[in-house]
Gaussian input, Z-matrix of N, CA and C with variables (Angstrom, degrees):
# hf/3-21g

backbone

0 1
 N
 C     1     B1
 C     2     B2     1     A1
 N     3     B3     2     A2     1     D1
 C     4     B4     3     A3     2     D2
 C     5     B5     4     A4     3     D3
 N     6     B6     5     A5     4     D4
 C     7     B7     6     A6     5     D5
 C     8     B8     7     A7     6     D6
 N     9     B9     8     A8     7     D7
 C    10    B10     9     A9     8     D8
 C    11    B11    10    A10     9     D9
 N    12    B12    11    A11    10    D10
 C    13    B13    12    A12    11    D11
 C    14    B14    13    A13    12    D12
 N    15    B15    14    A14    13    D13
 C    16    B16    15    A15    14    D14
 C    17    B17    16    A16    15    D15
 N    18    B18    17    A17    16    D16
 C    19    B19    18    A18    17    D17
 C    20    B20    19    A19    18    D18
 N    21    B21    20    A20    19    D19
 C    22    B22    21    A21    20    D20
 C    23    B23    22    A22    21    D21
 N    24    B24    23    A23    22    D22
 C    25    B25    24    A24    23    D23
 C    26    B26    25    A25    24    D24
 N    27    B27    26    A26    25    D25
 C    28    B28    27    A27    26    D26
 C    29    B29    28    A28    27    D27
 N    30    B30    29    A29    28    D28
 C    31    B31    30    A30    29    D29
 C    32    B32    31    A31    30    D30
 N    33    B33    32    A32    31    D31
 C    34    B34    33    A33    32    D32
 C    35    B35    34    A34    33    D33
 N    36    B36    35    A35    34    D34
 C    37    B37    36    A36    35    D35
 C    38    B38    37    A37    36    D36
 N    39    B39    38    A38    37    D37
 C    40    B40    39    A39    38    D38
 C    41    B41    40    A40    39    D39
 N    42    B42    41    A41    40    D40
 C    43    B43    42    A42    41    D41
 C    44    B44    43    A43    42    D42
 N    45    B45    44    A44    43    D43
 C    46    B46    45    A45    44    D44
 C    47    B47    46    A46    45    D45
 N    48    B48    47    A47    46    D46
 C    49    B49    48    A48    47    D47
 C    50    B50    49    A49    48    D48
 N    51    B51    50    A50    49    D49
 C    52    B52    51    A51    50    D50
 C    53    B53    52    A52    51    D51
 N    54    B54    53    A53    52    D52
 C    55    B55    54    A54    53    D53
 C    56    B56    55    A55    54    D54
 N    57    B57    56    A56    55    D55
 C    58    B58    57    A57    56    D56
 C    59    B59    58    A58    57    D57
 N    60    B60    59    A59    58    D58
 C    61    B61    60    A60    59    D59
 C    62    B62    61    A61    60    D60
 N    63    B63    62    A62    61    D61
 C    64    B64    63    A63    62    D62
 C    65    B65    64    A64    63    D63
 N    66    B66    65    A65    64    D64
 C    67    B67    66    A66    65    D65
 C    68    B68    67    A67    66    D66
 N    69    B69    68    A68    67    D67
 C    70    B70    69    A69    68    D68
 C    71    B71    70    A70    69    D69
 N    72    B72    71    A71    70    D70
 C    73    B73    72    A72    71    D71
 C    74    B74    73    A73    72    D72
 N    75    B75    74    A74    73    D73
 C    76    B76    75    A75    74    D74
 C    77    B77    76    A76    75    D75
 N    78    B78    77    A77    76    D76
 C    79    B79    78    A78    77    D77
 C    80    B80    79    A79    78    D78
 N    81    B81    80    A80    79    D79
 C    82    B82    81    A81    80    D80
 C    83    B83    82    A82    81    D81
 N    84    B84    83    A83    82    D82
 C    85    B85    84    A84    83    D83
 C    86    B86    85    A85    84    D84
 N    87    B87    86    A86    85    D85
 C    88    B88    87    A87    86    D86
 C    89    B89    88    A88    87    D87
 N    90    B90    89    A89    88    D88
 C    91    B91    90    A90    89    D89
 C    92    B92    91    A91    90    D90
 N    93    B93    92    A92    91    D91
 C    94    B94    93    A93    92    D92
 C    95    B95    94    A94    93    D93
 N    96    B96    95    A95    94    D94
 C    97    B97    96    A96    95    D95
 C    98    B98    97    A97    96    D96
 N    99    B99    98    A98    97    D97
 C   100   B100    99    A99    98    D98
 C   101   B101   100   A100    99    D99
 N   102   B102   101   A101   100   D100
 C   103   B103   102   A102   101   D101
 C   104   B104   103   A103   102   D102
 N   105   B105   104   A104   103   D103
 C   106   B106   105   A105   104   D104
 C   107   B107   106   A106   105   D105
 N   108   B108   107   A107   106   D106
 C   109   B109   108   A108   107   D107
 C   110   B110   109   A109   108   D108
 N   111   B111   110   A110   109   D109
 C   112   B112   111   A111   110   D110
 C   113   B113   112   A112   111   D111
 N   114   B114   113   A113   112   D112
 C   115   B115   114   A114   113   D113
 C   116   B116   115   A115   114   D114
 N   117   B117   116   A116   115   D115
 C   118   B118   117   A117   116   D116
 C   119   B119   118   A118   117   D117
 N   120   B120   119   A119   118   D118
 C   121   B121   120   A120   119   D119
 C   122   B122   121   A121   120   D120
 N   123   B123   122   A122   121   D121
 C   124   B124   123   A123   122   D122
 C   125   B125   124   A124   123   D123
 N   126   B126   125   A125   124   D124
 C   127   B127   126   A126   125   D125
 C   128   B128   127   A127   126   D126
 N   129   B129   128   A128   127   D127
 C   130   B130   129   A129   128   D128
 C   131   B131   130   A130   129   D129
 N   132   B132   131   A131   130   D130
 C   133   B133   132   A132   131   D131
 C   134   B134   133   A133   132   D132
 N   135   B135   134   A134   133   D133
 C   136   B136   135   A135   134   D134
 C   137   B137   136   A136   135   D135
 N   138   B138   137   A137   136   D136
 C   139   B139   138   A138   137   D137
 C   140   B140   139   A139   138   D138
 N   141   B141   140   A140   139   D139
 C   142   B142   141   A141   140   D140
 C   143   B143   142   A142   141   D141
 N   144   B144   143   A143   142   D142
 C   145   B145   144   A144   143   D143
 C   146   B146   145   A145   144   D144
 N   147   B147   146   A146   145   D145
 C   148   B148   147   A147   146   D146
 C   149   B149   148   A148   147   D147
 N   150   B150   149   A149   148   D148
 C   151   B151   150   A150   149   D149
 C   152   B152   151   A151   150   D150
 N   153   B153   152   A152   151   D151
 C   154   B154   153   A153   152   D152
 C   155   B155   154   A154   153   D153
 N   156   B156   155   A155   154   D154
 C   157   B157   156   A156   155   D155
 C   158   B158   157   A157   156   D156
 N   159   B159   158   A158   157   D157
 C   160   B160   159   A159   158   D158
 C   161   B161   160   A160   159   D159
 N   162   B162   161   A161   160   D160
 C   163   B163   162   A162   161   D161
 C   164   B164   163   A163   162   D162
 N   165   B165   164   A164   163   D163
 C   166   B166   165   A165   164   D164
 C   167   B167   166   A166   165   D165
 N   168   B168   167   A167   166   D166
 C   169   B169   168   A168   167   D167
 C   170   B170   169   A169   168   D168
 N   171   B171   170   A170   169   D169
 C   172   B172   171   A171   170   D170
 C   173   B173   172   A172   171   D171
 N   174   B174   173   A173   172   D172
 C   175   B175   174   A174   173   D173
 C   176   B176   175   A175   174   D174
 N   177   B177   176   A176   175   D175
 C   178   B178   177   A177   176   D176
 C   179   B179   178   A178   177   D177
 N   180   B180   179   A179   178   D178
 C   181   B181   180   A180   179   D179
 C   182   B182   181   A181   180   D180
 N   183   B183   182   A182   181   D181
 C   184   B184   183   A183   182   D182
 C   185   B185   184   A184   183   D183
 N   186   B186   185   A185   184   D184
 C   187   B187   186   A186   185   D185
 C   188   B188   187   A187   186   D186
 N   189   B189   188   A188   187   D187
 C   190   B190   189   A189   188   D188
 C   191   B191   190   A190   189   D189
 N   192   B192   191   A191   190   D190
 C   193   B193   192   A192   191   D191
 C   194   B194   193   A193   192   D192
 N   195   B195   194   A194   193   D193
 C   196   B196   195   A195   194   D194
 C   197   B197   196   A196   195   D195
 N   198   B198   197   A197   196   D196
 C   199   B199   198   A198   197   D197
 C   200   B200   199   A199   198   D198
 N   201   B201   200   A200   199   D199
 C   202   B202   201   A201   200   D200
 C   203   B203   202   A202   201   D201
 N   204   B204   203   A203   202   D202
 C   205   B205   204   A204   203   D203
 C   206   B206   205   A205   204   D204
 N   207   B207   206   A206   205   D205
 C   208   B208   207   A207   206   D206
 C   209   B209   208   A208   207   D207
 N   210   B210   209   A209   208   D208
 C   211   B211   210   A210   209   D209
 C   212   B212   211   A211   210   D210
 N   213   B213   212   A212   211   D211
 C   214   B214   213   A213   212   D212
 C   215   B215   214   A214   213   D213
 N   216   B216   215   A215   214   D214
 C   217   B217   216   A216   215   D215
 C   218   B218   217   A217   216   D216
 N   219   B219   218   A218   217   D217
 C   220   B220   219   A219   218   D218
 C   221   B221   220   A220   219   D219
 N   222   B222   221   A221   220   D220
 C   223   B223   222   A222   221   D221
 C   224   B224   223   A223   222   D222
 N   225   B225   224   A224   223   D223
 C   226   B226   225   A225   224   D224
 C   227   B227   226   A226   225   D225
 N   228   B228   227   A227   226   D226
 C   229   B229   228   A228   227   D227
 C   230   B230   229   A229   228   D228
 N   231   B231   230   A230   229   D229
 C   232   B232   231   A231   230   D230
 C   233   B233   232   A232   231   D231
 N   234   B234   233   A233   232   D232
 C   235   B235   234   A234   233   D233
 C   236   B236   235   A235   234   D234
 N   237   B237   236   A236   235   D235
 C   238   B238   237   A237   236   D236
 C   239   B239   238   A238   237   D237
 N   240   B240   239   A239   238   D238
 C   241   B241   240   A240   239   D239
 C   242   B242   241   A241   240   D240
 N   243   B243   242   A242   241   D241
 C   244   B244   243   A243   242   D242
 C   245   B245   244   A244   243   D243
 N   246   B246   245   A245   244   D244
 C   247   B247   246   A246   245   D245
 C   248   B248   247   A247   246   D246
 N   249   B249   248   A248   247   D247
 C   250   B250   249   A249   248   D248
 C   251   B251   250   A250   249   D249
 N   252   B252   251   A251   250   D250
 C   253   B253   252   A252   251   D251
 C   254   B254   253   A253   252   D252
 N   255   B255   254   A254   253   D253
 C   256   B256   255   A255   254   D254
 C   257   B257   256   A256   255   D255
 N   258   B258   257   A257   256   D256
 C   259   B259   258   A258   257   D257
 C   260   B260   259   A259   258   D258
 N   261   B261   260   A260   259   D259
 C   262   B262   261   A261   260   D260
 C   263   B263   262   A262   261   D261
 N   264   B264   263   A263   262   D262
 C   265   B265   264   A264   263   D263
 C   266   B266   265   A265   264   D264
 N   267   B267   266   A266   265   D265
 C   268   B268   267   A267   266   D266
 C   269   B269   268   A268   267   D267
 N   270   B270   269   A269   268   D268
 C   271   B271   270   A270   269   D269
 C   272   B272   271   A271   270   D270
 N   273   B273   272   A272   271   D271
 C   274   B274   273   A273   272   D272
 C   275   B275   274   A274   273   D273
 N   276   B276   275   A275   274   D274
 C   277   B277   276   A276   275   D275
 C   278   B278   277   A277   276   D276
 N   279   B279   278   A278   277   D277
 C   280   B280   279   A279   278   D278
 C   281   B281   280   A280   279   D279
 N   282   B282   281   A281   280   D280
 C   283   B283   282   A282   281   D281
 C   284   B284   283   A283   282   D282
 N   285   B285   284   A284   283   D283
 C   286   B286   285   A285   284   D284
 C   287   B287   286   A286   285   D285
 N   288   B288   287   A287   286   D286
 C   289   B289   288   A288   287   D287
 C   290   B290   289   A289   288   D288

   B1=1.4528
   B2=1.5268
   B3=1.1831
   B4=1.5890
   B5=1.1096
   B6=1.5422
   B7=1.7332
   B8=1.4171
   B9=1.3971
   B10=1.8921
   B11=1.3595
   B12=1.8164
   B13=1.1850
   B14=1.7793
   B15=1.7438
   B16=1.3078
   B17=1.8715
   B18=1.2649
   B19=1.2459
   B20=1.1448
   B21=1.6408
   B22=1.7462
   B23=1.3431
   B24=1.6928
   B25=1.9484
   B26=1.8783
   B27=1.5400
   B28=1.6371
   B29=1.3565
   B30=1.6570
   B31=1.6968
   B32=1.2749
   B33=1.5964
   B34=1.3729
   B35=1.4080
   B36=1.5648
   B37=1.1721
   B38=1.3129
   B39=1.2348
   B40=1.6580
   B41=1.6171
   B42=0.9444
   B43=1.2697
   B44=1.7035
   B45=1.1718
   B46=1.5318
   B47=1.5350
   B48=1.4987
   B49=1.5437
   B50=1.6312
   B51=1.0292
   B52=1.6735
   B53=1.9714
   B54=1.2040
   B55=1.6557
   B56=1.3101
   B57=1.8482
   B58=1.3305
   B59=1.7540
   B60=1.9503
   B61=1.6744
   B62=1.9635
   B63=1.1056
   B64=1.5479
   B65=1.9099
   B66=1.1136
   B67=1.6248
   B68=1.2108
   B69=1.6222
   B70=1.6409
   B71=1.7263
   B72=1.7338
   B73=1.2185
   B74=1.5938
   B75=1.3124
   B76=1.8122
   B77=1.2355
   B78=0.9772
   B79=2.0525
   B80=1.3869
   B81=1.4335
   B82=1.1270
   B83=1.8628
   B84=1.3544
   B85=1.7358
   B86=1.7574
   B87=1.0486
   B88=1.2384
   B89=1.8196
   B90=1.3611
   B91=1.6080
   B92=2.0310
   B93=1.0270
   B94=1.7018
   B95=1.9979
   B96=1.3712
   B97=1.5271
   B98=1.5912
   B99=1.9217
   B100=0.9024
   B101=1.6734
   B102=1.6526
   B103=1.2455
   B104=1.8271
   B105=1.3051
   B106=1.7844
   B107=1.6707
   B108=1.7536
   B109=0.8940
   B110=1.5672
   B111=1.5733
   B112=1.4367
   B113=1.4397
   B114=1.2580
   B115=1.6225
   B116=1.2896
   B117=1.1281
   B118=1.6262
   B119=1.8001
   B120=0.9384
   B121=1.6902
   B122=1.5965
   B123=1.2362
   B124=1.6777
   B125=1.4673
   B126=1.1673
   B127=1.8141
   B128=1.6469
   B129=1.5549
   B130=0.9765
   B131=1.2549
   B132=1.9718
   B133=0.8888
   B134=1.8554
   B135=1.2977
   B136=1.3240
   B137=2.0566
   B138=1.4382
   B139=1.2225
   B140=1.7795
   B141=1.5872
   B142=1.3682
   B143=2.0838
   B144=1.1943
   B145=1.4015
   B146=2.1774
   B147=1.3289
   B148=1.4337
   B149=1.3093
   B150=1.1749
   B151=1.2191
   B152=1.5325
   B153=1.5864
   B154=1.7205
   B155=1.4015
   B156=1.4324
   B157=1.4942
   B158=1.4877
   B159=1.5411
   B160=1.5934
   B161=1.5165
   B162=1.1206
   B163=1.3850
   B164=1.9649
   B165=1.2987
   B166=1.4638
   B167=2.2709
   B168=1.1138
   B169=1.3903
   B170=1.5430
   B171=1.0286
   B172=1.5969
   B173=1.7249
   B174=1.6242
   B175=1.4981
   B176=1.3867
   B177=1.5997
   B178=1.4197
   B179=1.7151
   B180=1.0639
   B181=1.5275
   B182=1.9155
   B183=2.3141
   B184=1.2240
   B185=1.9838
   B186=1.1145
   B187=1.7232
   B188=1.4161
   B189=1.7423
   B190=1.5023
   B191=2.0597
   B192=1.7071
   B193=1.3105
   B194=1.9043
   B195=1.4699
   B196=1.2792
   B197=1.6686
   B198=1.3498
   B199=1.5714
   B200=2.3876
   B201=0.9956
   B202=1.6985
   B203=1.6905
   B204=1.2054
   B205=1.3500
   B206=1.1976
   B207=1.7086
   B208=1.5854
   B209=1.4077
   B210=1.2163
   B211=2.0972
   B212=1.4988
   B213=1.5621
   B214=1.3289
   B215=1.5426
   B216=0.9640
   B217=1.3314
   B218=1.3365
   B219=1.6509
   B220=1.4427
   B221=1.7540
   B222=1.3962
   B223=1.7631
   B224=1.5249
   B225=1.2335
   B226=1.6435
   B227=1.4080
   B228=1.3298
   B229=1.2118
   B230=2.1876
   B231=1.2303
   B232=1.0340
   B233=1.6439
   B234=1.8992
   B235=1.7162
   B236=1.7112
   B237=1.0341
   B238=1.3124
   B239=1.5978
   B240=1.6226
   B241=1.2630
   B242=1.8114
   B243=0.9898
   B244=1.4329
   B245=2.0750
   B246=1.0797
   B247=1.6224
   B248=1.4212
   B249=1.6354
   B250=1.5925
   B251=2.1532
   B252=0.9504
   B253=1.7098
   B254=2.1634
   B255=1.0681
   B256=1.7659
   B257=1.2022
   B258=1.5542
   B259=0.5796
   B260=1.7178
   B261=1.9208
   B262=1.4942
   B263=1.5498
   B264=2.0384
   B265=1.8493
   B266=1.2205
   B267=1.7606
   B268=1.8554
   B269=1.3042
   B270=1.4086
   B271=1.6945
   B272=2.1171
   B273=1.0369
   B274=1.4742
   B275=1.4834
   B276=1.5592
   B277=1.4403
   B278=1.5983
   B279=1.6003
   B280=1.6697
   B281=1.4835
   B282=1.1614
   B283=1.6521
   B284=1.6160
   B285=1.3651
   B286=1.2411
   B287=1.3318
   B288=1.1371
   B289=1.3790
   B290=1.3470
   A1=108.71
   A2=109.84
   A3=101.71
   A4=125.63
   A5=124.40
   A6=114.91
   A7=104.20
   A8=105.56
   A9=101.69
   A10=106.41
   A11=115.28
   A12=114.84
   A13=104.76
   A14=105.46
   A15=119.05
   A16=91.26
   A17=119.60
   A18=120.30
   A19=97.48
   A20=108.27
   A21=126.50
   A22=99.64
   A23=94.61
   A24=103.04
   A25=102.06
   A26=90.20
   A27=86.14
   A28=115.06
   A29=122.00
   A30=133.06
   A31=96.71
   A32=106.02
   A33=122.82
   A34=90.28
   A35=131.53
   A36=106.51
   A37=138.58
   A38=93.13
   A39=117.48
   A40=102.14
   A41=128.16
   A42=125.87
   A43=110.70
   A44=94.23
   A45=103.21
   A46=113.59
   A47=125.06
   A48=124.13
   A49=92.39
   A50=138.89
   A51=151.41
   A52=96.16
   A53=96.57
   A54=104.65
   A55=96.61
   A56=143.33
   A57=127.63
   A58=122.19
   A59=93.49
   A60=88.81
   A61=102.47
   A62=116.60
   A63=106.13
   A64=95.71
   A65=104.01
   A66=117.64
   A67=150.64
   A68=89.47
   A69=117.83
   A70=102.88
   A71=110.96
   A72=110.43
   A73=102.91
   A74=116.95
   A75=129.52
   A76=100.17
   A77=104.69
   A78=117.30
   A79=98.34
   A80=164.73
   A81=151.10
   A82=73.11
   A83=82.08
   A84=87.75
   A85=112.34
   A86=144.71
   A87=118.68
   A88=121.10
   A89=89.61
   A90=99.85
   A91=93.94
   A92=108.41
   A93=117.59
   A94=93.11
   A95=104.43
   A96=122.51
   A97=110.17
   A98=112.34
   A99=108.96
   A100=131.51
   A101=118.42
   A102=130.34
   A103=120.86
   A104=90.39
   A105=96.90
   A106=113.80
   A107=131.25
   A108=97.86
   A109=104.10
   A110=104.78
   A111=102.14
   A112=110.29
   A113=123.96
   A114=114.14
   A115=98.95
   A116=140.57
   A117=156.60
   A118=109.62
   A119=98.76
   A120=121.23
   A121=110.91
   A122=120.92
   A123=125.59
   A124=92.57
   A125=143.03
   A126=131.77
   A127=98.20
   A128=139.02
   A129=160.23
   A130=111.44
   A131=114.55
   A132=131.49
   A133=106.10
   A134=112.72
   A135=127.98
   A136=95.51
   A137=110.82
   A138=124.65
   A139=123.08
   A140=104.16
   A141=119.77
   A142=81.74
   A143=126.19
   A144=123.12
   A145=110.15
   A146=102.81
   A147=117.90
   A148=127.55
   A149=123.79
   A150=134.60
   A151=104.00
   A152=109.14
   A153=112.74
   A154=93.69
   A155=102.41
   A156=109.97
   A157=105.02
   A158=115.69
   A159=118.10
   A160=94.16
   A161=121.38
   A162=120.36
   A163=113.80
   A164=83.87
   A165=111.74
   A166=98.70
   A167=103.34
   A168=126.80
   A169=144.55
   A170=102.41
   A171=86.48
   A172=130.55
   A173=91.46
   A174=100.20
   A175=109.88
   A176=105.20
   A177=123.60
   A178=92.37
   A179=122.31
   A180=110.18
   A181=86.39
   A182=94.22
   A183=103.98
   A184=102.08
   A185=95.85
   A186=93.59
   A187=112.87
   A188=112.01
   A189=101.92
   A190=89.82
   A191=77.69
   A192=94.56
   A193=101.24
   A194=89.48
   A195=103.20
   A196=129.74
   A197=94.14
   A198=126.21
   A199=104.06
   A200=69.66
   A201=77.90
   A202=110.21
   A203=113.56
   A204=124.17
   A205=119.37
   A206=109.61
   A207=128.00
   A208=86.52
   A209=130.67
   A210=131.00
   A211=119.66
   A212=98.37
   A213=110.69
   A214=105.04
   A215=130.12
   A216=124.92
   A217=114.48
   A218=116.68
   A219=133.83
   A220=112.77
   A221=98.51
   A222=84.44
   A223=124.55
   A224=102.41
   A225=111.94
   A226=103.25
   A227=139.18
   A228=112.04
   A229=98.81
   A230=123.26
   A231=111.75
   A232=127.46
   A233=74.31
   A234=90.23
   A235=104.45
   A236=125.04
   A237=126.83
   A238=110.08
   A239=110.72
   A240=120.04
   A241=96.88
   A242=127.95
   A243=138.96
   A244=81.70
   A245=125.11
   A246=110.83
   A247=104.58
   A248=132.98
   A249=126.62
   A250=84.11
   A251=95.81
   A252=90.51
   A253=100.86
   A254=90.06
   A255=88.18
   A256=115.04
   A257=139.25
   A258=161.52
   A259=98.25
   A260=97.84
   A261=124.54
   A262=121.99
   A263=109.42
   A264=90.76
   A265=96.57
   A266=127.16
   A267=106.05
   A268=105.80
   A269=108.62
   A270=116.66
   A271=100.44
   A272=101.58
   A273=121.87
   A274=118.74
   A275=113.44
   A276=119.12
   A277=99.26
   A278=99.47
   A279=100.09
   A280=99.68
   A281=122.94
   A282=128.56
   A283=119.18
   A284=125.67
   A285=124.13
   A286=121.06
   A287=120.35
   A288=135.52
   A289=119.24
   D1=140.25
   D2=180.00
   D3=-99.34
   D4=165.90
   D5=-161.35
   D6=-73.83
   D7=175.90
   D8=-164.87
   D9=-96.41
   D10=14.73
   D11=-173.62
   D12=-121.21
   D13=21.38
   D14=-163.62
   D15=-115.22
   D16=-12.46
   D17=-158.77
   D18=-111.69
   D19=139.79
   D20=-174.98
   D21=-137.26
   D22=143.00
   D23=163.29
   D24=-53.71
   D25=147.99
   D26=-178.38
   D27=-72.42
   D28=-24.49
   D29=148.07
   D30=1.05
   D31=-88.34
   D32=-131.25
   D33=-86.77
   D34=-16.49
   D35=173.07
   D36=-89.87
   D37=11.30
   D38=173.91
   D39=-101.38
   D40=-51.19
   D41=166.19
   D42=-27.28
   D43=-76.14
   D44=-173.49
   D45=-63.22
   D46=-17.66
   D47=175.95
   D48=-83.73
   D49=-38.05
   D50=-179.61
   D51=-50.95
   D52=-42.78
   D53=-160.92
   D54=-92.68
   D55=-70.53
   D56=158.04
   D57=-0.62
   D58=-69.31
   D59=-163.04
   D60=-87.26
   D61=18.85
   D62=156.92
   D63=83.26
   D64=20.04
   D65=178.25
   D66=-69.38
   D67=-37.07
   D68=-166.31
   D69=-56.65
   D70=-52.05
   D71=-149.75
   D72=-60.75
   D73=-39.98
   D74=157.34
   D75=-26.68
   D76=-96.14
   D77=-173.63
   D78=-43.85
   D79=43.09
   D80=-133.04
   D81=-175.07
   D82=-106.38
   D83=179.08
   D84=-53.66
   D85=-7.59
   D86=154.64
   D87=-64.16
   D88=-37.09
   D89=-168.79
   D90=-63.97
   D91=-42.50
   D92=-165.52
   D93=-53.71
   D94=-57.96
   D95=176.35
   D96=-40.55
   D97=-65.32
   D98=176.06
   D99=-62.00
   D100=-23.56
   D101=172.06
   D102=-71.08
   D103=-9.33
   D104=-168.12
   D105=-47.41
   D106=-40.06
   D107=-162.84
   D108=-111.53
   D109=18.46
   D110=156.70
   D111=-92.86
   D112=23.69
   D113=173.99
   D114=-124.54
   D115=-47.93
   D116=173.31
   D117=-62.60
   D118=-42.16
   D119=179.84
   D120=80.63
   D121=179.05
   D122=-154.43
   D123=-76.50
   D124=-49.91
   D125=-164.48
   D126=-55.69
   D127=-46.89
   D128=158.40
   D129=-17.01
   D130=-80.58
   D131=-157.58
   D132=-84.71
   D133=1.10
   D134=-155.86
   D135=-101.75
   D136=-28.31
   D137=174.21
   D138=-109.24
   D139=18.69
   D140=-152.58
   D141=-101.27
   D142=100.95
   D143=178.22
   D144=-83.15
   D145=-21.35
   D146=169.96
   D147=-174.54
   D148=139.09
   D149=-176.59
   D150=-125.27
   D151=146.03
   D152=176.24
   D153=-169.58
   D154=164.10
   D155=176.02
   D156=-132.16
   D157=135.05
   D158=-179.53
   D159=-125.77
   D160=140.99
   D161=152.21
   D162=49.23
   D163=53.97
   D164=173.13
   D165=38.61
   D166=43.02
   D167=147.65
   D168=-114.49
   D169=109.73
   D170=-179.00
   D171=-109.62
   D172=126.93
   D173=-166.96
   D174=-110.24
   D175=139.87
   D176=-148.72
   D177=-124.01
   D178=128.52
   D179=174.48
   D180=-133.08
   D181=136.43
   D182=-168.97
   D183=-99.91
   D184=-177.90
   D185=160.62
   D186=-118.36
   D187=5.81
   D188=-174.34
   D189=-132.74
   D190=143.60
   D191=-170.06
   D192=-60.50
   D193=-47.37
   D194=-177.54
   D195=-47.26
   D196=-58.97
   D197=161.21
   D198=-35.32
   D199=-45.11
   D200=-163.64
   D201=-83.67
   D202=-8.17
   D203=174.77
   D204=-112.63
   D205=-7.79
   D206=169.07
   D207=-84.69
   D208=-94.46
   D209=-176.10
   D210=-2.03
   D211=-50.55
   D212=-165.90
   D213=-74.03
   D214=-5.31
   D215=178.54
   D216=-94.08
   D217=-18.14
   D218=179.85
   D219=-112.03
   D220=-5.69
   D221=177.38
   D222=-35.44
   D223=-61.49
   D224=-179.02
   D225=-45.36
   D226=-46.58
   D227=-166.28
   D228=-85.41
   D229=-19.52
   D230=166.79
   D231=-28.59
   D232=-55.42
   D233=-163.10
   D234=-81.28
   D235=8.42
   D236=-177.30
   D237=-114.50
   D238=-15.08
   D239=171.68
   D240=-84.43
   D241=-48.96
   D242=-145.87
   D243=-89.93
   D244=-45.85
   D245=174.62
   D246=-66.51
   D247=-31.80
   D248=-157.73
   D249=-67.79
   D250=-40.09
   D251=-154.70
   D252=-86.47
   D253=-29.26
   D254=-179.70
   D255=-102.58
   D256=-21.11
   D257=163.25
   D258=111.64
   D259=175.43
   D260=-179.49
   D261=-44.77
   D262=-43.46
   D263=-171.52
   D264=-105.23
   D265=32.26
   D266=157.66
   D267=-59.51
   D268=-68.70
   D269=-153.74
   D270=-95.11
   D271=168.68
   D272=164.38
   D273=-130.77
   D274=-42.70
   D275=-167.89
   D276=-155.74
   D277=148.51
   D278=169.36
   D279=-113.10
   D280=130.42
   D281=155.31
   D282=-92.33
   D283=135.16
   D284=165.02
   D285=-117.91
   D286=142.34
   D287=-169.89
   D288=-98.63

């Protein structure tokens, strides 16, 4: 049996295996990728042709001209919704294409 000071929430022990192998920031922006069209919502995510993140940016390319000139007027709060929940050093900037 192991000592009671050997035992971790499995959370945190993924956390910390995430943080060892240099991981998190990956899993960081996947999770941002995978959350997109519950933050943007389905009309959004329904015209969303790719999403990726380079260099703590995330670039969104739309298929509607329209769509993409509606976003752009709300990025900032995107990116301020998408830091409230992931926190501040995932993202820096959103670009759309």
């Amino acid at each position: 049996m192991p000592a009671p000071h050997d035992i971790q929430h499995i959370g945190q022990a993924i956390r910390q295996l995430l943080k060892e192998y240099h991981l998190k920031p990956k899993f960081d922006e996947a999770n941002v990728i995978a959350s997109w069209e519950r933050i943007a919502g389905k009309p959004v995510a329904r015209h969303t042709k790719k999403i990726y993140v380079r260099n703590k940016v995330l670039f969104i390319e739309l298929d509607s001209a329209a769509m993409k000139s509606e976003l752009s007027f709300h990025k900032n709060h995107v990116l301020k919704t998408l830091e409230h929940e992931f926190g501040k050093d995932i993202l820096k900037e959103i670009v759309l294409m």
